[in-house]
N, CA, C and O of each residue as an XYZ file, in Angstrom:
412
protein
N      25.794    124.584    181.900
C      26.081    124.078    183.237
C      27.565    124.236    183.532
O      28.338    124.116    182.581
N      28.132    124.537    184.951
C      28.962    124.613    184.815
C      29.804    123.575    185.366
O      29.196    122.872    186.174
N      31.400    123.157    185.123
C      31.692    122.192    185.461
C      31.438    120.954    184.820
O      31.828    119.866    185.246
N      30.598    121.189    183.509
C      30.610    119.245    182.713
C      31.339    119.938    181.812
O      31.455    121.155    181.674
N      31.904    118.883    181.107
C      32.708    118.704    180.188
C      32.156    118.471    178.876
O      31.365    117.532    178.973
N      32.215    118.894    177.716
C      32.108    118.719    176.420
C      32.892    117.901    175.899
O      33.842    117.620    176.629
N      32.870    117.300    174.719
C      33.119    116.771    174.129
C      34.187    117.727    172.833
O      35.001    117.234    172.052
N      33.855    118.994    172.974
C      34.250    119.854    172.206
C      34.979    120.577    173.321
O      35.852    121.199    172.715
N      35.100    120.823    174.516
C      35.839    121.171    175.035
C      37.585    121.468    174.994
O      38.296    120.537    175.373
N      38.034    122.332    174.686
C      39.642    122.431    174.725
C      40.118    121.777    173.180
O      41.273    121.572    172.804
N      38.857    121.528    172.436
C      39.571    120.981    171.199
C      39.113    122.037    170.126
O      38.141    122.784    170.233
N      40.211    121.944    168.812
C      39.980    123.148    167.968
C      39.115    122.216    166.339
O      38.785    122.631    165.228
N      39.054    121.073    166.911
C      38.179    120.897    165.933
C      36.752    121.805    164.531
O      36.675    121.951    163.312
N      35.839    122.196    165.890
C      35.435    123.267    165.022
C      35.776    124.130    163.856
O      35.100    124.465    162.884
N      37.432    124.499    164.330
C      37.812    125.610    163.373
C      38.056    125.159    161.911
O      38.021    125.883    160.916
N      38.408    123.319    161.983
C      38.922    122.791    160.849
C      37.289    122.292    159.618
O      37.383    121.658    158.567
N      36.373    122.678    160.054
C      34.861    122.169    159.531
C      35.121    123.614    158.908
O      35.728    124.613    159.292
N      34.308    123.234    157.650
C      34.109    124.011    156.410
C      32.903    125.365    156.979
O      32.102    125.355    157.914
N      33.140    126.154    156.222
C      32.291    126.964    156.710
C      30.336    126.834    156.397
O      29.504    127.653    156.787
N      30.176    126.073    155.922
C      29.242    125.376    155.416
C      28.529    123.733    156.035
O      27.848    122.878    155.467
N      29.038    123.834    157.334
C      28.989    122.715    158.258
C      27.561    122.564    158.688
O      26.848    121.573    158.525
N      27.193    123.931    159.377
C      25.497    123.848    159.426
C      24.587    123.329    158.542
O      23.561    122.775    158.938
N      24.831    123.440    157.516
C      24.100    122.885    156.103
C      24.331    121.624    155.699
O      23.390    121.006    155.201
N      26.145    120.739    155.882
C      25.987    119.923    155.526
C      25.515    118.822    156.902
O      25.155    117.718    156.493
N      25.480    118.980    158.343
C      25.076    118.403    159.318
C      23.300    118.214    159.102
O      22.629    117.220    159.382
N      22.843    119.506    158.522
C      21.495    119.630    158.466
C      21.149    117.894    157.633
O      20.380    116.997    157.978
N      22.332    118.026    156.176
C      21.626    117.213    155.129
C      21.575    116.038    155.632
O      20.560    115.369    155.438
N      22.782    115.450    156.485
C      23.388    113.934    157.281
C      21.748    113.725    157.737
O      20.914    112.983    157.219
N      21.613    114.580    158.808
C      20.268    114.177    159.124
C      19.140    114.052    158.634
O      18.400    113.079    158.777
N      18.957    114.891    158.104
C      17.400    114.509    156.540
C      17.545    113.402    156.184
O      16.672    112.553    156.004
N      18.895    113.296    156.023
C      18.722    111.820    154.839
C      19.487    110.883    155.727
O      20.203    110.243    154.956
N      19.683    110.510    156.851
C      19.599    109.493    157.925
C      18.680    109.425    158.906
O      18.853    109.115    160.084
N      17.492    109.796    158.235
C      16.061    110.226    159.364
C      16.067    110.449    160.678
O      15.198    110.249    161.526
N      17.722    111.118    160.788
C      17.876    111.518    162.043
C      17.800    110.318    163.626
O      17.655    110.424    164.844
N      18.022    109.150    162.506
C      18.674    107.684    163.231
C      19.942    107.788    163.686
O      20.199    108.991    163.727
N      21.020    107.046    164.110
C      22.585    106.434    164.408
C      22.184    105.286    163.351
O      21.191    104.558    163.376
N      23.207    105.329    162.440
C      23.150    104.491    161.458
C      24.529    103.375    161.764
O      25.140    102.764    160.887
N      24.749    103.331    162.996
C      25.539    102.261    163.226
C      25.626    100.851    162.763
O      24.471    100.425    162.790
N      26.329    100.038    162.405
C      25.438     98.653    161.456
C      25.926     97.981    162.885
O      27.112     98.058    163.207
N      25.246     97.515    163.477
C      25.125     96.019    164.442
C      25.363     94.835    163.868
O      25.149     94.784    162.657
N      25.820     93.680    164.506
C      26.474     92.469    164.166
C      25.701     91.910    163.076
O      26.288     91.522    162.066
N      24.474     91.833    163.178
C      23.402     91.451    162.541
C      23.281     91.925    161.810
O      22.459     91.238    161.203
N      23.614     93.299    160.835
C      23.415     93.897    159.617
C      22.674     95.110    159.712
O      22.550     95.911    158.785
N      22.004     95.275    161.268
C      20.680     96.030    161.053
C      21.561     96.877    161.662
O      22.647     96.548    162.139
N      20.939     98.300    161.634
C      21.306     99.546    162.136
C      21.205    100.106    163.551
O      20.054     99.840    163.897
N      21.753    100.676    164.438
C      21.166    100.912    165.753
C      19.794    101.920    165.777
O      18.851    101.528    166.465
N      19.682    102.975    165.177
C      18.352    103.174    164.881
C      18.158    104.138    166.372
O      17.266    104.985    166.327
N      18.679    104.063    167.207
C      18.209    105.569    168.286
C      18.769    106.832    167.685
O      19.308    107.159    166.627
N      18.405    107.404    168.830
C      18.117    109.272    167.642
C      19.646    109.320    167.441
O      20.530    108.835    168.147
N      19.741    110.122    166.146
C      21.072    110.745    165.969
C      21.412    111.574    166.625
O      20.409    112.041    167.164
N      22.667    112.308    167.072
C      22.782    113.447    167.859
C      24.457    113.751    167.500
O      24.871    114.872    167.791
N      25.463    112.717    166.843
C      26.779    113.283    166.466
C      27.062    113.262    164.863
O      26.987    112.133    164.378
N      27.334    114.179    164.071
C      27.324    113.549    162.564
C      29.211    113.619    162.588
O      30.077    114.475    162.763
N      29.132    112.156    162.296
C      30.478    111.067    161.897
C      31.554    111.654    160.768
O      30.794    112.083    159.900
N      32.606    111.846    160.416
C      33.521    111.045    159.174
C      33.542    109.723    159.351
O      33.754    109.011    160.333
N      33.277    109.511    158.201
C      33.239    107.522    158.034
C      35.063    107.306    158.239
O      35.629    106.555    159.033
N      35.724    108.313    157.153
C      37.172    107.837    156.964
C      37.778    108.899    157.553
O      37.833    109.229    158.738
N      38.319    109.495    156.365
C      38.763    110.420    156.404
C      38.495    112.154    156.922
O      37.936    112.881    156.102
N      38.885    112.714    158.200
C      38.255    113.507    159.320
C      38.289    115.192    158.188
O      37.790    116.283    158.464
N      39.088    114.771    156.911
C      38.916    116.624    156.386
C      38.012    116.058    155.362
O      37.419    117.016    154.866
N      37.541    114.713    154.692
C      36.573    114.953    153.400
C      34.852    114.920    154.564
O      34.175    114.236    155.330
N      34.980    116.292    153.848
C      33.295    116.878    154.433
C      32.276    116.601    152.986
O      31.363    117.393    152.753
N      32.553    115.338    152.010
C      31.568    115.035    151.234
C      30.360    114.550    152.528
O      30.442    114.520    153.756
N      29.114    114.165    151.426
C      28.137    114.354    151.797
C      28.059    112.180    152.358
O      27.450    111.545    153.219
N      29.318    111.737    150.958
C      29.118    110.307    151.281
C      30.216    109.658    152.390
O      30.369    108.467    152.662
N      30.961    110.879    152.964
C      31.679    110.422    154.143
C      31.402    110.775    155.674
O      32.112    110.739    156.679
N      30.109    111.123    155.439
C      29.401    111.428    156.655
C      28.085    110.438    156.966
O      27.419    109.847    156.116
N      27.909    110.421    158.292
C      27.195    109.648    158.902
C      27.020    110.161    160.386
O      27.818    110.640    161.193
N      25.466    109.833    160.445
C      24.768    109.962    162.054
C      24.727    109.133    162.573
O      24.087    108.183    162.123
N      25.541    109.028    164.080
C      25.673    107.958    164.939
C      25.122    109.143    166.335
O      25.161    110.341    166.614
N      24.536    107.599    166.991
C      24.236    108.375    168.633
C      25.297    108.619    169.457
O      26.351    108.157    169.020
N      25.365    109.132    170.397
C      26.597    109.768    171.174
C      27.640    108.620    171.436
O      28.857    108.612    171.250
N      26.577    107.403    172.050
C      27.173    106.089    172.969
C      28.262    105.840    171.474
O      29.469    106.079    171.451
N      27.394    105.282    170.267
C      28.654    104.619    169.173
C      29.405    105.945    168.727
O      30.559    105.695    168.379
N      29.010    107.500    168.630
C      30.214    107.839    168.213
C      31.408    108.261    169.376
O      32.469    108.653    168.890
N      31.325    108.215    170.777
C      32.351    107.952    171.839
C      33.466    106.853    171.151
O      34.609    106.902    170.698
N      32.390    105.824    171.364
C      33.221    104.284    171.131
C      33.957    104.367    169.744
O      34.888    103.595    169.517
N      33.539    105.327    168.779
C      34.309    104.958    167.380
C      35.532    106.162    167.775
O      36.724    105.862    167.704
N      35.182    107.220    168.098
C      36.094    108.188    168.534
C      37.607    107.579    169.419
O      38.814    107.794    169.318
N      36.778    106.779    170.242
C      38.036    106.267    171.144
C      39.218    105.296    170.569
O      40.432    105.329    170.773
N      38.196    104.176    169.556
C      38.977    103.367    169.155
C      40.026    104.127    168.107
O      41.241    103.931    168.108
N      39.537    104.753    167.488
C      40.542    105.548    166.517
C      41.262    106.422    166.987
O      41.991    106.955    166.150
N      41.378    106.906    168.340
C      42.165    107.588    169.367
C      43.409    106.518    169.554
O      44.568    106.718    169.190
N      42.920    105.386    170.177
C      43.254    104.177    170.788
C      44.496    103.763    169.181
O      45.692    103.906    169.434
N      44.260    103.462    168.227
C      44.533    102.899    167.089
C      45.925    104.190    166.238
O      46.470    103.825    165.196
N      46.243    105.399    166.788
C      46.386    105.946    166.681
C      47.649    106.213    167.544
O      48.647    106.750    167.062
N      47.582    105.889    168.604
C      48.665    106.109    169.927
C      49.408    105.094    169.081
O      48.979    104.291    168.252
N      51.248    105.467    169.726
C      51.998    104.723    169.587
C      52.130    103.104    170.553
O      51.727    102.885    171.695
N      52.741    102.293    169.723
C      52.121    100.725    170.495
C      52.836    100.901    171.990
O      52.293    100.808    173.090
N      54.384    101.215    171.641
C      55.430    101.004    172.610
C      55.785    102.829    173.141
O      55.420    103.727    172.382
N      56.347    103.098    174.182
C      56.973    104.356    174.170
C      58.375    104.528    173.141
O      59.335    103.779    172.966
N      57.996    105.956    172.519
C      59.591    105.731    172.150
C      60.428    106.383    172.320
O      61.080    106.955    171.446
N      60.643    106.453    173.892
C      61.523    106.888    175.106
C      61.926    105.654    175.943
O      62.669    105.934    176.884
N      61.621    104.435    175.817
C      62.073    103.883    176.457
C      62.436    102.576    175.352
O      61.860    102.847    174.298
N      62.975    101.632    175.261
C      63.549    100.690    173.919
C      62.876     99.186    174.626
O      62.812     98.687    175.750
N      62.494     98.875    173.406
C      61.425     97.377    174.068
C      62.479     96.595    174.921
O      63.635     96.590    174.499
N      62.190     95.944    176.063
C      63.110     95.025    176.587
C      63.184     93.694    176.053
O      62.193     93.640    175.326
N      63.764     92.608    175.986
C      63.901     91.447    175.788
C      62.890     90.890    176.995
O      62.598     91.434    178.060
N      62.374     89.343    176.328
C      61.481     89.056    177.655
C      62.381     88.142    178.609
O      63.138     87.535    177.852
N      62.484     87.993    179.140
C      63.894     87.327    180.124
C      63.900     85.895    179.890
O      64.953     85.257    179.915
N      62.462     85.213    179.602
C      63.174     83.747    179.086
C      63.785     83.789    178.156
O      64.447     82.757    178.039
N      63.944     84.535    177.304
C      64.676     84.565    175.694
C      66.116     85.384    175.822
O      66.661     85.659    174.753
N      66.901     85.873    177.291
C      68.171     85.964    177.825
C      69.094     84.861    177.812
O      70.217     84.990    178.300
Protein backbone atom coordinates (compact mmCIF):
# COMPACT_ATOMS: atom_id res chain seq x y z
CA UNK A 1 0.00 0.00 0.00
CA UNK A 2 1.16 3.06 -0.59
CA UNK A 3 1.65 5.82 1.83
CA UNK A 4 1.49 3.61 5.37
CA UNK A 5 4.28 3.48 7.19
CA UNK A 6 6.24 0.49 8.51
CA UNK A 7 7.59 -0.05 11.32
CA UNK A 8 10.77 -1.01 9.45
CA UNK A 9 10.58 1.86 7.45
CA UNK A 10 13.83 4.20 7.08
CA UNK A 11 15.43 1.96 9.73
CA UNK A 12 18.57 -0.26 9.06
CA UNK A 13 17.76 -2.60 11.57
CA UNK A 14 17.40 -5.55 9.29
CA UNK A 15 20.95 -5.31 8.20
CA UNK A 16 22.18 -5.81 11.92
CA UNK A 17 20.03 -9.53 12.28
CA UNK A 18 22.19 -12.46 11.67
CA UNK A 19 21.94 -14.01 8.56
CA UNK A 20 20.07 -16.84 9.97
CA UNK A 21 17.08 -14.69 11.26
CA UNK A 22 14.43 -16.57 9.18
CA UNK A 23 15.20 -19.69 11.08
CA UNK A 24 15.67 -18.29 14.32
CA UNK A 25 12.09 -16.14 14.10
CA UNK A 26 10.69 -19.47 12.69
CA UNK A 27 11.92 -21.29 16.18
CA UNK A 28 10.48 -18.07 18.64
CA UNK A 29 7.32 -19.09 17.18
CA UNK A 30 7.13 -22.96 17.37
CA UNK A 31 8.04 -22.77 20.69
CA UNK A 32 5.79 -19.69 21.78
CA UNK A 33 2.79 -21.36 19.95
CA UNK A 34 2.84 -18.43 18.07
CA UNK A 35 1.13 -16.48 21.24
CA UNK A 36 2.54 -12.69 22.60
CA UNK A 37 4.01 -14.00 25.58
CA UNK A 38 3.64 -10.75 27.35
CA UNK A 39 3.27 -11.49 31.28
CA UNK A 40 0.16 -9.29 32.48
CA UNK A 41 -0.15 -7.98 36.05
CA UNK A 42 -1.60 -11.14 37.06
CA UNK A 43 1.20 -13.48 35.95
CA UNK A 44 -0.71 -14.79 33.00
CA UNK A 45 0.41 -14.12 29.50
CA UNK A 46 -1.42 -11.97 26.86
CA UNK A 47 -1.88 -14.92 24.65
CA UNK A 48 -3.18 -13.06 21.15
CA UNK A 49 -1.39 -14.12 18.02
CA UNK A 50 2.23 -13.35 17.83
CA UNK A 51 3.25 -11.24 14.95
CA UNK A 52 6.76 -9.29 16.32
CA UNK A 53 9.67 -11.60 17.66
CA UNK A 54 11.25 -9.42 20.71
CA UNK A 55 15.00 -9.08 22.29
CA UNK A 56 14.14 -9.53 25.88
CA UNK A 57 17.59 -7.48 26.68
CA UNK A 58 20.02 -7.10 24.82
CA UNK A 59 19.06 -5.95 20.82
CA UNK A 60 22.56 -7.93 19.22
CA UNK A 61 22.20 -11.39 21.47
CA UNK A 62 20.10 -13.33 18.76
CA UNK A 63 20.21 -16.47 21.36
CA UNK A 64 17.28 -18.45 21.17
CA UNK A 65 16.68 -17.50 25.21
CA UNK A 66 16.66 -13.73 24.46
CA UNK A 67 13.95 -13.81 22.19
CA UNK A 68 10.36 -13.60 22.57
CA UNK A 69 6.87 -13.24 20.67
CA UNK A 70 4.89 -10.33 21.54
CA UNK A 71 1.77 -8.92 19.51
CA UNK A 72 2.31 -5.70 17.68
CA UNK A 73 0.14 -3.52 20.44
CA UNK A 74 2.94 -4.82 23.48
CA UNK A 75 5.85 -4.83 21.19
CA UNK A 76 5.06 -0.85 20.07
CA UNK A 77 4.66 -0.16 23.82
CA UNK A 78 8.01 -2.03 24.83
CA UNK A 79 9.75 -0.44 21.76
CA UNK A 80 8.67 3.01 22.85
CA UNK A 81 9.42 2.77 26.40
CA UNK A 82 12.98 1.77 25.70
CA UNK A 83 13.09 4.57 23.04
CA UNK A 84 11.60 6.83 25.78
CA UNK A 85 14.28 5.42 28.57
CA UNK A 86 16.97 6.02 26.28
CA UNK A 87 16.54 9.84 25.29
CA UNK A 88 18.46 12.21 27.25
CA UNK A 89 16.41 13.51 30.56
CA UNK A 90 17.42 17.28 30.07
CA UNK A 91 18.80 18.95 26.70
CA UNK A 92 22.37 19.26 26.67
CA UNK A 93 22.27 22.48 24.83
CA UNK A 94 20.62 24.24 27.14
CA UNK A 95 21.96 24.05 31.26
CA UNK A 96 19.13 23.12 33.85
CA UNK A 97 17.77 26.39 35.31
CA UNK A 98 17.41 26.95 39.00
CA UNK A 99 13.67 26.84 40.05
CA UNK A 100 13.08 30.51 41.09
CA UNK A 101 11.84 29.82 44.62
CA UNK A 102 15.30 28.47 45.42
CA UNK A 103 16.87 32.22 43.94
Amino acid sequence: MVGIATGWEGSRRREELPPNWPTLRAQVIERDHGLCQWRMSDGSICAEDGTDVDHIRDRDDHRLRNLQLLCSWHHDRKTAREANAAKPRFSPRRPREIHPGLL
